[in-house]
mmJSON file of the N, C-alpha and C atoms, coordinates in Angstrom:
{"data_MODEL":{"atom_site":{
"group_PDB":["ATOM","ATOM","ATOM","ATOM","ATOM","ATOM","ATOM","ATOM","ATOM","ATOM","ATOM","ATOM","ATOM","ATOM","ATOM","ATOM","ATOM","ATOM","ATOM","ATOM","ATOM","ATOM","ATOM","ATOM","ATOM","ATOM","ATOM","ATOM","ATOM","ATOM","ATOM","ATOM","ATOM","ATOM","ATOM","ATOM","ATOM","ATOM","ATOM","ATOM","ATOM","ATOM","ATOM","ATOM","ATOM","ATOM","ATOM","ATOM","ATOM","ATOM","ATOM","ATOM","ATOM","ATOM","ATOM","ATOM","ATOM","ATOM","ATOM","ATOM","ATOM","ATOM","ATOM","ATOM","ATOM","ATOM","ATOM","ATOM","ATOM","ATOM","ATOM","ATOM","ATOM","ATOM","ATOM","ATOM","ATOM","ATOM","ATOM","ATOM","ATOM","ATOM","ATOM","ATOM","ATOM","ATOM","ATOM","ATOM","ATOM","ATOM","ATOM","ATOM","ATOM","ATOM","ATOM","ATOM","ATOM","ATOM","ATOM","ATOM","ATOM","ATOM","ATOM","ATOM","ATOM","ATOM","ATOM","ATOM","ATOM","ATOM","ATOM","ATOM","ATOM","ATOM","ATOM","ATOM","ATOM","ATOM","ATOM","ATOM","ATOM","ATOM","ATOM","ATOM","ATOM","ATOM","ATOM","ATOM","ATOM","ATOM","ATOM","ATOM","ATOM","ATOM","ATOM","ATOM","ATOM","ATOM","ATOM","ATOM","ATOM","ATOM","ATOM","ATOM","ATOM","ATOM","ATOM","ATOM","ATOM","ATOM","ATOM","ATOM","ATOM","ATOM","ATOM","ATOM","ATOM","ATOM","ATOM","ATOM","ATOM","ATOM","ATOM","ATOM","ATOM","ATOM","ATOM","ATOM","ATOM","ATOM","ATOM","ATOM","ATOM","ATOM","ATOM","ATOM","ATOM","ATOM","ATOM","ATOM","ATOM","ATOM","ATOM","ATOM","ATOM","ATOM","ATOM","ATOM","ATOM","ATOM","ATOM","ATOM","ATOM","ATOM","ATOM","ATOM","ATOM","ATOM","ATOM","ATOM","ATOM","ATOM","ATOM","ATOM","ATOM","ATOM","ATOM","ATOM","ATOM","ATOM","ATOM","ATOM","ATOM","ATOM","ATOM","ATOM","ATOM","ATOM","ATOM","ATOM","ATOM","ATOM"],
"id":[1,2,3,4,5,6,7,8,9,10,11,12,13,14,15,16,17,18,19,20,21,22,23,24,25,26,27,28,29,30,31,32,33,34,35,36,37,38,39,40,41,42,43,44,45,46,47,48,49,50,51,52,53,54,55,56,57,58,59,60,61,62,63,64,65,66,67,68,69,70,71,72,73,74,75,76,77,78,79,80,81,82,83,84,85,86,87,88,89,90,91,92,93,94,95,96,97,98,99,100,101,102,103,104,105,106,107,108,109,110,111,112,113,114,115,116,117,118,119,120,121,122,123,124,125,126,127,128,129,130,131,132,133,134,135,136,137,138,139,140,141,142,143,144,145,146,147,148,149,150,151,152,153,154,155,156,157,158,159,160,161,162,163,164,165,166,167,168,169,170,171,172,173,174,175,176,177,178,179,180,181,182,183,184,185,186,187,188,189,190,191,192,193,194,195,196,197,198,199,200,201,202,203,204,205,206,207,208,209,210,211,212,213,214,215,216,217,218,219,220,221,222],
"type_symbol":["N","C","C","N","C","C","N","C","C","N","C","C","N","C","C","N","C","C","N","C","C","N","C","C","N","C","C","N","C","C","N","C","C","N","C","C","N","C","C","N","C","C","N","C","C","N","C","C","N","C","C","N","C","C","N","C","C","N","C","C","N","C","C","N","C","C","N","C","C","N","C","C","N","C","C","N","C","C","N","C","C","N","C","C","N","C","C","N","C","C","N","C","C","N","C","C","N","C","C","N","C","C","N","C","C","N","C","C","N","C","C","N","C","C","N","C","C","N","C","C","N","C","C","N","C","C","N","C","C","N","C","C","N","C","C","N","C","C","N","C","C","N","C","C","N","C","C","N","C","C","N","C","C","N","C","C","N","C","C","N","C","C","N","C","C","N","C","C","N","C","C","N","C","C","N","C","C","N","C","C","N","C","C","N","C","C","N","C","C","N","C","C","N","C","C","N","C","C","N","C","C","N","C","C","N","C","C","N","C","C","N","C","C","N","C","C","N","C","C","N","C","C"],
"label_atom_id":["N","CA","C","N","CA","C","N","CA","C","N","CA","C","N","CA","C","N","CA","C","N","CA","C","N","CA","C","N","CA","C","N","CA","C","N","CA","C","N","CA","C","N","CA","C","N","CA","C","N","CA","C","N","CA","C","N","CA","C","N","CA","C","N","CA","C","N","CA","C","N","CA","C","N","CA","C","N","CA","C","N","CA","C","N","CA","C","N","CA","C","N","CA","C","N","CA","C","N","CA","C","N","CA","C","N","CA","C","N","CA","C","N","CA","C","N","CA","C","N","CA","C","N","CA","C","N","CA","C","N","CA","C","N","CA","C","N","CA","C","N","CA","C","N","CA","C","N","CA","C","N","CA","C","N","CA","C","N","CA","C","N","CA","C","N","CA","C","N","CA","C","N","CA","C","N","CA","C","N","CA","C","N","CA","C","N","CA","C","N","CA","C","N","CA","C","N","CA","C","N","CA","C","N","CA","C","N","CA","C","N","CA","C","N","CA","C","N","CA","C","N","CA","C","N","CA","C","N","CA","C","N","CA","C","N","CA","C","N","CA","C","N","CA","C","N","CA","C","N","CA","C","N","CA","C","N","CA","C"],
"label_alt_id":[null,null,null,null,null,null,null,null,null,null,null,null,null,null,null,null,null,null,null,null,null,null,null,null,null,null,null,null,null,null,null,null,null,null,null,null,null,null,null,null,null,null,null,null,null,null,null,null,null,null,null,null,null,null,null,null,null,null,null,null,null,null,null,null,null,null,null,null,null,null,null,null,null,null,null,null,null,null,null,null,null,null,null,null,null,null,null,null,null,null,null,null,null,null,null,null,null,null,null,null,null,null,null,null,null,null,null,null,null,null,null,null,null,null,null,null,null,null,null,null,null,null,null,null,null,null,null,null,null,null,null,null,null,null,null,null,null,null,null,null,null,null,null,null,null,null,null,null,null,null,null,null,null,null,null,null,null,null,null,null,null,null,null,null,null,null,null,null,null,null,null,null,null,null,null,null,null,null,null,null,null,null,null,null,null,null,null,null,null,null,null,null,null,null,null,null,null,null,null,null,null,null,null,null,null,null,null,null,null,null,null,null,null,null,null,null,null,null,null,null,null,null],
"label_comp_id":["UNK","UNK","UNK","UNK","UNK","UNK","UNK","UNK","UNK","UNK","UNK","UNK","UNK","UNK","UNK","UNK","UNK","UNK","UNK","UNK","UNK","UNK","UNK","UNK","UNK","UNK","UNK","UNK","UNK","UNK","UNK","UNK","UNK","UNK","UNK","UNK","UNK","UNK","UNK","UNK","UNK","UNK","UNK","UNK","UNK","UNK","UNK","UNK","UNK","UNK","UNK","UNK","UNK","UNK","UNK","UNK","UNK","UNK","UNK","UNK","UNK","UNK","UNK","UNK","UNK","UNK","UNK","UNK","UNK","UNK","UNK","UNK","UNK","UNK","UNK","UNK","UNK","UNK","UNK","UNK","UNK","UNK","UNK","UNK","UNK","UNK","UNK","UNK","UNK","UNK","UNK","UNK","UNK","UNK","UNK","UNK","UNK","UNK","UNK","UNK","UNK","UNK","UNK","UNK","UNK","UNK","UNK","UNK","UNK","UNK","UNK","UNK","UNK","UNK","UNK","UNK","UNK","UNK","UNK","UNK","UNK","UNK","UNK","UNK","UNK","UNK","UNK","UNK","UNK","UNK","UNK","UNK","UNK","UNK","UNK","UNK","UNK","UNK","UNK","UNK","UNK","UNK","UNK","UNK","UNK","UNK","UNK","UNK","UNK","UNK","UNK","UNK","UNK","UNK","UNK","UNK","UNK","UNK","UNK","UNK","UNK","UNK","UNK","UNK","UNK","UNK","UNK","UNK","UNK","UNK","UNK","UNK","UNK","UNK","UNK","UNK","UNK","UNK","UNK","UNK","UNK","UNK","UNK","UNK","UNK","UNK","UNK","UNK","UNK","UNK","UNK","UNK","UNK","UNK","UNK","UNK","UNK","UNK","UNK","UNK","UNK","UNK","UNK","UNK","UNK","UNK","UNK","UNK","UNK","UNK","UNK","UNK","UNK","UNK","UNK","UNK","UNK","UNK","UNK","UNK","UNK","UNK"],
"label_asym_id":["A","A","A","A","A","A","A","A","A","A","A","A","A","A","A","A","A","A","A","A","A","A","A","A","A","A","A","A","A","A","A","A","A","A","A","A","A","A","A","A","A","A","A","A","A","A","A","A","A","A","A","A","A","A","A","A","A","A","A","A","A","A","A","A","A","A","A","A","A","A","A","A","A","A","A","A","A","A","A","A","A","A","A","A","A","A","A","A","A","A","A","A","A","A","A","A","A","A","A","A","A","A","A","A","A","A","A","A","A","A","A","A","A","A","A","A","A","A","A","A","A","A","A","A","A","A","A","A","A","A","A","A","A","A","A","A","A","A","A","A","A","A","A","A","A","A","A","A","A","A","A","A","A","A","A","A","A","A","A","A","A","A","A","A","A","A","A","A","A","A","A","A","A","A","A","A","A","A","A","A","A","A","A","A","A","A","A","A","A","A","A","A","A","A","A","A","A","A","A","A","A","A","A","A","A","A","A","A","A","A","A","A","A","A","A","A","A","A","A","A","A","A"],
"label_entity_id":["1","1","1","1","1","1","1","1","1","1","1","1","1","1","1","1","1","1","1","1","1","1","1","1","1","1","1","1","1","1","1","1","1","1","1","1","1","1","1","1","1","1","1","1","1","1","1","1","1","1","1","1","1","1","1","1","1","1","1","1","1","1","1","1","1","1","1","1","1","1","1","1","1","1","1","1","1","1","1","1","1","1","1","1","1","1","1","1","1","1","1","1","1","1","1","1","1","1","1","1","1","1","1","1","1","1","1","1","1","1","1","1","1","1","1","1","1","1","1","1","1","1","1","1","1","1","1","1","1","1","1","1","1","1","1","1","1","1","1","1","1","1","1","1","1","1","1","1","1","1","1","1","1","1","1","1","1","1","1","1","1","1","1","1","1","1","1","1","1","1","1","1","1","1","1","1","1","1","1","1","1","1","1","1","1","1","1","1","1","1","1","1","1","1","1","1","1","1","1","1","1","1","1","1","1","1","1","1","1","1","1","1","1","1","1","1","1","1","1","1","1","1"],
"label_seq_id":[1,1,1,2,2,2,3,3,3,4,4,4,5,5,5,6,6,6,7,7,7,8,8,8,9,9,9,10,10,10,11,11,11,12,12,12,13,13,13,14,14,14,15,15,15,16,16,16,17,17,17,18,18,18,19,19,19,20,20,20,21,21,21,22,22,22,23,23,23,24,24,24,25,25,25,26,26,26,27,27,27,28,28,28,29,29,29,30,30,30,31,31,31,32,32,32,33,33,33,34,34,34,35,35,35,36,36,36,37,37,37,38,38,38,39,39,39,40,40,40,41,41,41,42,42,42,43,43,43,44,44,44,45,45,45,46,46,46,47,47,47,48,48,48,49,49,49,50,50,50,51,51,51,52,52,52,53,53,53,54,54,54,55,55,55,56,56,56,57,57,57,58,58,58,59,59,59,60,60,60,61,61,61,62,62,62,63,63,63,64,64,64,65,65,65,66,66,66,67,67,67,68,68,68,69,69,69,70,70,70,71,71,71,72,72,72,73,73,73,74,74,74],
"pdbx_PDB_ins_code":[null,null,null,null,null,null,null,null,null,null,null,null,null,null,null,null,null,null,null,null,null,null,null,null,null,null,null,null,null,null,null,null,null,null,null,null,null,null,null,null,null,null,null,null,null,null,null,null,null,null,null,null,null,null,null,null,null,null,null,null,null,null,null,null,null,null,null,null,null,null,null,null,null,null,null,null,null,null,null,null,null,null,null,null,null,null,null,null,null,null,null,null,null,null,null,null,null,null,null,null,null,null,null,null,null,null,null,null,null,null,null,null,null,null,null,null,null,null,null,null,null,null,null,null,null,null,null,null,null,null,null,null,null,null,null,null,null,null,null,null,null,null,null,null,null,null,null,null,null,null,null,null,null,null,null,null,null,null,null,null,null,null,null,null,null,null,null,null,null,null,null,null,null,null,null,null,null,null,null,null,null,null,null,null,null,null,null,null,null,null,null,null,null,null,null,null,null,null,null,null,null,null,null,null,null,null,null,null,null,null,null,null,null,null,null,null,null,null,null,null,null,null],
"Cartn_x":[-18.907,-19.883,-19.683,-19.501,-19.265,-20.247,-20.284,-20.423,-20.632,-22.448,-22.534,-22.108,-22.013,-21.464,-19.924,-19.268,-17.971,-17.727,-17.303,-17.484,-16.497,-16.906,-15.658,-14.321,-13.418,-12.315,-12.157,-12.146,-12.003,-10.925,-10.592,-9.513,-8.402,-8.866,-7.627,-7.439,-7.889,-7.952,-6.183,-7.122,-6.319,-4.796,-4.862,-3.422,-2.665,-3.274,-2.86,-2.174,-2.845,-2.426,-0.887,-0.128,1.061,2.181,1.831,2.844,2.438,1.801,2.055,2.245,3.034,3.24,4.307,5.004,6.159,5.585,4.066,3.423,3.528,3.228,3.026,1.282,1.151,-0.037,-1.512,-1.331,-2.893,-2.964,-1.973,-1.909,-2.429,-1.679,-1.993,-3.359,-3.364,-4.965,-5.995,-6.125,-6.876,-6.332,-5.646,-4.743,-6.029,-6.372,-6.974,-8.215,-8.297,-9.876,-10.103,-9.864,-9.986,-10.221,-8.967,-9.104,-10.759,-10.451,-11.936,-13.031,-13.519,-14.424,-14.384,-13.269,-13.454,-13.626,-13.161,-14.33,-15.295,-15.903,-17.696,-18.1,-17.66,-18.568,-18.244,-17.3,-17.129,-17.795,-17.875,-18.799,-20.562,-20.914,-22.061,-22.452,-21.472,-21.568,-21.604,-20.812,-21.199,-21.914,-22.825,-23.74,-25.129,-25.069,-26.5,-26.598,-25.995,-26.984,-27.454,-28.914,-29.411,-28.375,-28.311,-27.251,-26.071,-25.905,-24.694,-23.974,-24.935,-24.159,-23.402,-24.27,-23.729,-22.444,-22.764,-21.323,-20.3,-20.695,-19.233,-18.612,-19.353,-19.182,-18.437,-18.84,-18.029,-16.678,-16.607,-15.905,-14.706,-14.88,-14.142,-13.468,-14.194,-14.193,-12.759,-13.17,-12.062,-10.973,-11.104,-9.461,-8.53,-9.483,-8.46,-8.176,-8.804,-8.498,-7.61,-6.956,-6.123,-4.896,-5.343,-3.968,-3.388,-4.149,-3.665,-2.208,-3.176,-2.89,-1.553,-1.451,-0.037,1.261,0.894,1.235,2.179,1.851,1.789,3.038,2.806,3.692,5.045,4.954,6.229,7.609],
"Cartn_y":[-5.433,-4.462,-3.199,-2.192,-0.866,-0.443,-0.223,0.323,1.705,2.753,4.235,4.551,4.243,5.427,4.397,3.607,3.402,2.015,1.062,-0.388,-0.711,-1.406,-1.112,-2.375,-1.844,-2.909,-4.219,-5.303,-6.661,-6.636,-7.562,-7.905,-8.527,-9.418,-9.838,-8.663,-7.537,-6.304,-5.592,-5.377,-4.643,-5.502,-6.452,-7.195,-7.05,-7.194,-6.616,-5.853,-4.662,-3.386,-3.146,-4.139,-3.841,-4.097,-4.972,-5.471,-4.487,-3.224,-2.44,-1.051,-1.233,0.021,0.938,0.104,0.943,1.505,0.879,1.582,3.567,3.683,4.844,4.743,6.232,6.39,5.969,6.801,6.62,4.576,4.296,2.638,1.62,2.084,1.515,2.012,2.637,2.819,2.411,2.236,1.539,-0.252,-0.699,-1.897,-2.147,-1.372,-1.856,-1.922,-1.205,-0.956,-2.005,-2.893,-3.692,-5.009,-4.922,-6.151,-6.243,-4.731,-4.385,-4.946,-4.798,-4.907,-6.767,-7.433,-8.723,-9.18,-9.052,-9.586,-9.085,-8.226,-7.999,-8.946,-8.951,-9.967,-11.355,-11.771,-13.206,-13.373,-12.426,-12.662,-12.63,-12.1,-11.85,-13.473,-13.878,-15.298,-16.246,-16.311,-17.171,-17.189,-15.799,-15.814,-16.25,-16.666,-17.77,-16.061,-14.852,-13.903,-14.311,-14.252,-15.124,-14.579,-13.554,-12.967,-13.414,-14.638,-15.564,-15.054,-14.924,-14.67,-13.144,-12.311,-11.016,-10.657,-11.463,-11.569,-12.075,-13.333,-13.826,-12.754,-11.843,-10.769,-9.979,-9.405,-8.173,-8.594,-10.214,-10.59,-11.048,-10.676,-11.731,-9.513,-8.925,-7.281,-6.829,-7.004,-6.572,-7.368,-8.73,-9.444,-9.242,-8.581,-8.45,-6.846,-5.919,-4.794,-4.71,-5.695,-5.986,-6.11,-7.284,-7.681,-6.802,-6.019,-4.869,-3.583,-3.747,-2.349,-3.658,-4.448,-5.519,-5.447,-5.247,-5.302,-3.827,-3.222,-1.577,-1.068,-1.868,-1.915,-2.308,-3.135,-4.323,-2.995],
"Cartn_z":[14.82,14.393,15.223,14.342,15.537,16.096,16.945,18.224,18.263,18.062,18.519,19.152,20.635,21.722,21.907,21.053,21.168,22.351,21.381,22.663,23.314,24.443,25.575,25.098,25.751,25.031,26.282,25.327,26.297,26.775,27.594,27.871,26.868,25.716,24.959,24.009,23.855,23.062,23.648,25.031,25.869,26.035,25.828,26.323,24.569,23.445,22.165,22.152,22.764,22.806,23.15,23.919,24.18,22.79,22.36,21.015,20.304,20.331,18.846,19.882,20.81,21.135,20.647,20.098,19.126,17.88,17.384,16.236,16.545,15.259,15.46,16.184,16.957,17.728,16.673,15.448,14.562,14.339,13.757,13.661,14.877,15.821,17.503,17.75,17.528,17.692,16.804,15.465,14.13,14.737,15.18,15.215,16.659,17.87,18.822,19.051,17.856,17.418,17.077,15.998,15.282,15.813,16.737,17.658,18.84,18.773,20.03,19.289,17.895,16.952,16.64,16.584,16.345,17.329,18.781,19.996,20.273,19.825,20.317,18.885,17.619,17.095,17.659,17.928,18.361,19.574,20.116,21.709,21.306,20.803,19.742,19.124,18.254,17.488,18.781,19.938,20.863,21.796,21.368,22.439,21.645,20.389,19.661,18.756,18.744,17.609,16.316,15.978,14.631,13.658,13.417,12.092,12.287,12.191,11.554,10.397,9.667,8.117,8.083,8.527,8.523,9.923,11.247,11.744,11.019,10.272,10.098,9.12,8.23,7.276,7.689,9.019,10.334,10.498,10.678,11.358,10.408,8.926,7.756,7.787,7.42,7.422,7.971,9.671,10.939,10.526,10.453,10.258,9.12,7.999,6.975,7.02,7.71,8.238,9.5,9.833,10.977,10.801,9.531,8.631,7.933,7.351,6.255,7.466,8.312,9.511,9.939,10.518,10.889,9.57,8.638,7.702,7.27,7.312,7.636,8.803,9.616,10.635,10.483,9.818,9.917,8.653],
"occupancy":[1.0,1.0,1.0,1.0,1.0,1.0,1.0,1.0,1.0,1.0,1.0,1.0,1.0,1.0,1.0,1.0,1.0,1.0,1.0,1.0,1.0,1.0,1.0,1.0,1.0,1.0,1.0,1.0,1.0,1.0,1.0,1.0,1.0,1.0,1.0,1.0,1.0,1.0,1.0,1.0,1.0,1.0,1.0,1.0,1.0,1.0,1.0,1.0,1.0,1.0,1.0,1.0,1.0,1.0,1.0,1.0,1.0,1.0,1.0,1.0,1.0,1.0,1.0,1.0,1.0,1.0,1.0,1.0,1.0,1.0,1.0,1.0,1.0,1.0,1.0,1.0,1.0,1.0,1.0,1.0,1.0,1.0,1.0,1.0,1.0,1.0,1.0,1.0,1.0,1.0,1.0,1.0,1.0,1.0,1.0,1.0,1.0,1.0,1.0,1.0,1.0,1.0,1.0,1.0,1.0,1.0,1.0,1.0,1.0,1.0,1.0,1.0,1.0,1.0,1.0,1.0,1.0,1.0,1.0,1.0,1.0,1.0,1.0,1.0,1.0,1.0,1.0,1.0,1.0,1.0,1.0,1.0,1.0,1.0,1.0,1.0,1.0,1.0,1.0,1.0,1.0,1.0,1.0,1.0,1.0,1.0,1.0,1.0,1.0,1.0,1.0,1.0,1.0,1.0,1.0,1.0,1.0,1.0,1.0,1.0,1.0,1.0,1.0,1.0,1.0,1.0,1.0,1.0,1.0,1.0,1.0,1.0,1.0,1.0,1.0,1.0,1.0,1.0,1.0,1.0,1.0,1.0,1.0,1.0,1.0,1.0,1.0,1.0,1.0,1.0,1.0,1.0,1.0,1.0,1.0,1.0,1.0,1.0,1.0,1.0,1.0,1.0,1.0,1.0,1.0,1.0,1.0,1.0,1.0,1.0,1.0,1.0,1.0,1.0,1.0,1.0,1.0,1.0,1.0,1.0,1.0,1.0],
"B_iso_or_equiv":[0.0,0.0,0.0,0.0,0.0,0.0,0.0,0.0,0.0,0.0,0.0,0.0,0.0,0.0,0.0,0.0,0.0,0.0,0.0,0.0,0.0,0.0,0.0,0.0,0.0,0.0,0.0,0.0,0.0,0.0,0.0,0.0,0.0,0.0,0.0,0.0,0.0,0.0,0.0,0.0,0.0,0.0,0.0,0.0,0.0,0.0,0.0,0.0,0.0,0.0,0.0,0.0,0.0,0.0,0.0,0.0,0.0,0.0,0.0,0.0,0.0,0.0,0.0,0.0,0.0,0.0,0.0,0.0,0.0,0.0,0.0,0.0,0.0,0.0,0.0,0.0,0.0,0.0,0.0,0.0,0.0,0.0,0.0,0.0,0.0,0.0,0.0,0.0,0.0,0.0,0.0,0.0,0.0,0.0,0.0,0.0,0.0,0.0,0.0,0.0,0.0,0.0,0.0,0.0,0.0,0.0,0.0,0.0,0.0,0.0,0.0,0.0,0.0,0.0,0.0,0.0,0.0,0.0,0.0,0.0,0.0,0.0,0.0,0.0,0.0,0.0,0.0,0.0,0.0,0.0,0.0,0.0,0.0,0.0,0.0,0.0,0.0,0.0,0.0,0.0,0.0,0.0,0.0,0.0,0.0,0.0,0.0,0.0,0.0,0.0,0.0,0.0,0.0,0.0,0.0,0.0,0.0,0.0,0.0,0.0,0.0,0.0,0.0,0.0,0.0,0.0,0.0,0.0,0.0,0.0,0.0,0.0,0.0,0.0,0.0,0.0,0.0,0.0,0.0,0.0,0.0,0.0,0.0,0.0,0.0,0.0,0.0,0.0,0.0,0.0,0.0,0.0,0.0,0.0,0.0,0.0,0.0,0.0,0.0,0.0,0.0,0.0,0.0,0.0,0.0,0.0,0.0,0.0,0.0,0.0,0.0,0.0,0.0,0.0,0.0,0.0,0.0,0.0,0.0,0.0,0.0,0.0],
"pdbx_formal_charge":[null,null,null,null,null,null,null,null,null,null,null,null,null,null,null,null,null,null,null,null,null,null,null,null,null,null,null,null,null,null,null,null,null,null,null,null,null,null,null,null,null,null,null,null,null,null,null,null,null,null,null,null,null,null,null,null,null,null,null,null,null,null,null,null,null,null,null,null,null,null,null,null,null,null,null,null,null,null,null,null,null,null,null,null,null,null,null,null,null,null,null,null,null,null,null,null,null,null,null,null,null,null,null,null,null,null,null,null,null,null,null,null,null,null,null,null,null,null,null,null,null,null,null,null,null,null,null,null,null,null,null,null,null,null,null,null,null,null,null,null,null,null,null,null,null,null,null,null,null,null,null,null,null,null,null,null,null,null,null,null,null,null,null,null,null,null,null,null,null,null,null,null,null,null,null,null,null,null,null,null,null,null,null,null,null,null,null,null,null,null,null,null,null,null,null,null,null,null,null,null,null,null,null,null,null,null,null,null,null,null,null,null,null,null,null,null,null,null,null,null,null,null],
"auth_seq_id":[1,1,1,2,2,2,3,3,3,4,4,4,5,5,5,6,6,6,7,7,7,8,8,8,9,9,9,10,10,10,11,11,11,12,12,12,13,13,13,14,14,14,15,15,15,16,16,16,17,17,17,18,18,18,19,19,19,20,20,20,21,21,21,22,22,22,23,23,23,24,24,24,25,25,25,26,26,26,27,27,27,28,28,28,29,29,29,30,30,30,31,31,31,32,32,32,33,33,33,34,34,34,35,35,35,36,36,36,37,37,37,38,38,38,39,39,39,40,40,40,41,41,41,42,42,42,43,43,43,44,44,44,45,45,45,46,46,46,47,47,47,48,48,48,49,49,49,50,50,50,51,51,51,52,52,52,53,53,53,54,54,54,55,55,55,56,56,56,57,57,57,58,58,58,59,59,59,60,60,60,61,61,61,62,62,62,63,63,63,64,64,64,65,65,65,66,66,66,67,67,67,68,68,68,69,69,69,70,70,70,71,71,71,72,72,72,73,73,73,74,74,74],
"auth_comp_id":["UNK","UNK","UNK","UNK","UNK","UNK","UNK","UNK","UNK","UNK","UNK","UNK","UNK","UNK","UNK","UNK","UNK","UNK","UNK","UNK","UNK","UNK","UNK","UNK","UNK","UNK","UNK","UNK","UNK","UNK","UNK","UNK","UNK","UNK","UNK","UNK","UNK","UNK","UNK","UNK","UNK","UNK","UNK","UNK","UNK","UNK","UNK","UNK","UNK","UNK","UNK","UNK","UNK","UNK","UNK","UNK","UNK","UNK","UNK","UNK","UNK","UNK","UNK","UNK","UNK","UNK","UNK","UNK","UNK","UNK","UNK","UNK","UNK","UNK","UNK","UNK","UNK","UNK","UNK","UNK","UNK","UNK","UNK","UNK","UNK","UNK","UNK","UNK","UNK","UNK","UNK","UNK","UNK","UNK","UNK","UNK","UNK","UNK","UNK","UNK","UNK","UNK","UNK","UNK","UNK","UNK","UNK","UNK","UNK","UNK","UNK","UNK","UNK","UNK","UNK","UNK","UNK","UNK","UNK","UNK","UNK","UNK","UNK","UNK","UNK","UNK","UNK","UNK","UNK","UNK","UNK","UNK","UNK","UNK","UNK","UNK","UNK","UNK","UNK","UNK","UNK","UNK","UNK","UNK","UNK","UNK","UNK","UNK","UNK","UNK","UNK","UNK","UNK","UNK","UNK","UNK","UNK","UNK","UNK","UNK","UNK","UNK","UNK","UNK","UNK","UNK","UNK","UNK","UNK","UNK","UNK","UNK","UNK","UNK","UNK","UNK","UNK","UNK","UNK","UNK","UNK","UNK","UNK","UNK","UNK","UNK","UNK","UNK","UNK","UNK","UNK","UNK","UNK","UNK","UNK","UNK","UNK","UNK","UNK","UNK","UNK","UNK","UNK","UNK","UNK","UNK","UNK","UNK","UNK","UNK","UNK","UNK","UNK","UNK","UNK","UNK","UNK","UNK","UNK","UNK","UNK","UNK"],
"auth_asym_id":["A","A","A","A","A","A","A","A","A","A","A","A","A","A","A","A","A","A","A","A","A","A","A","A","A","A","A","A","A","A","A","A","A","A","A","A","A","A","A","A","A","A","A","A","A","A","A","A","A","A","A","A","A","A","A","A","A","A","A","A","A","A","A","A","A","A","A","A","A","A","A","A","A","A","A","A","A","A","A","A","A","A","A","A","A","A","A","A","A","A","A","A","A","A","A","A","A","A","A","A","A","A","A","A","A","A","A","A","A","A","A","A","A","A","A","A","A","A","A","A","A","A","A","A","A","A","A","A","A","A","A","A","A","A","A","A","A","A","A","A","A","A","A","A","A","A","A","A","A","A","A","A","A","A","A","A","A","A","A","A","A","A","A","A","A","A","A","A","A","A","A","A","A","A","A","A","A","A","A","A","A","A","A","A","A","A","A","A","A","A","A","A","A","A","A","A","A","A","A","A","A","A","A","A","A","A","A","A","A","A","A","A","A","A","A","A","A","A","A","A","A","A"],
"auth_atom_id":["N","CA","C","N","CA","C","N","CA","C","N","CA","C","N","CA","C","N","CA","C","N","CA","C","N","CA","C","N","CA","C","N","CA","C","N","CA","C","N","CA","C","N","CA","C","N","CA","C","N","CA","C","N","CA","C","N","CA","C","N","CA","C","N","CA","C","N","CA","C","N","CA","C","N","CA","C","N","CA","C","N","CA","C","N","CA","C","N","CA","C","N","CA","C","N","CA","C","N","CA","C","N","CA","C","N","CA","C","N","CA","C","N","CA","C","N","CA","C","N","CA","C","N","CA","C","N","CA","C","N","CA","C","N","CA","C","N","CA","C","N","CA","C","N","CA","C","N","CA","C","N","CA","C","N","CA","C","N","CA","C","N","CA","C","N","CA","C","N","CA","C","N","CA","C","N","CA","C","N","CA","C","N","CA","C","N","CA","C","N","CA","C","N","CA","C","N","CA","C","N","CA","C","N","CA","C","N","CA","C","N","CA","C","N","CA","C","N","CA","C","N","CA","C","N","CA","C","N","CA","C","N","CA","C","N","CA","C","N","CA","C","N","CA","C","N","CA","C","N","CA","C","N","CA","C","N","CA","C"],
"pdbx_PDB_model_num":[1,1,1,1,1,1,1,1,1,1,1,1,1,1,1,1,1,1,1,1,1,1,1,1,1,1,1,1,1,1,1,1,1,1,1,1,1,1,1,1,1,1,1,1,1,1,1,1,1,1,1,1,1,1,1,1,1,1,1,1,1,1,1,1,1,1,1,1,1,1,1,1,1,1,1,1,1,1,1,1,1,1,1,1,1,1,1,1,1,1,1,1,1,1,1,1,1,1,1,1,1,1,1,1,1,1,1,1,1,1,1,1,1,1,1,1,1,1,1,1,1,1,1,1,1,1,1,1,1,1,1,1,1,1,1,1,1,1,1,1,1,1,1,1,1,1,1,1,1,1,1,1,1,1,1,1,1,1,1,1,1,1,1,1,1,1,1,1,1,1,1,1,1,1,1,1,1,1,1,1,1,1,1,1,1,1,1,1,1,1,1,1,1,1,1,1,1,1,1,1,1,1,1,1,1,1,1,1,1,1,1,1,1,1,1,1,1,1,1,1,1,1]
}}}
């Protein structure tokens, strides 16, 4: 779920970040976003948030917006 003032990147975000460094810059960046965005909902879902249904929604959203952007790359 995004994030107003912009959410901080985890650690498995940040370690992502190296395998698409040959992306071009706009991709590598939509590509770390994405990843940034599917761990705040997964951290969210394991931390009990009632909106189950609408994380797993966020979370179905980012991965096929991940895939599309991996995809793109190749």
């Amino acid at each position: 779920m995004p994030c107003e003032d912009g959410p901080q990147m985890p650690a498995e975000a940040a370690a992502c970040s190296e395998e698409v460094a040959g992306a071009a810059p706009d991709l590598q960046r939509e590509m770390v976003r994405c990843r940034t965005e599917i761990a705040a909902v997964e951290a969210l879902l394991r931390g009990g948030h009632p909106d189950v249904a609408g994380l797993c929604l966020a979370l179905s959203d980012w991965s096929a917006e991940l895939r599309i952007l991996e995809k793109e790359r190749e």
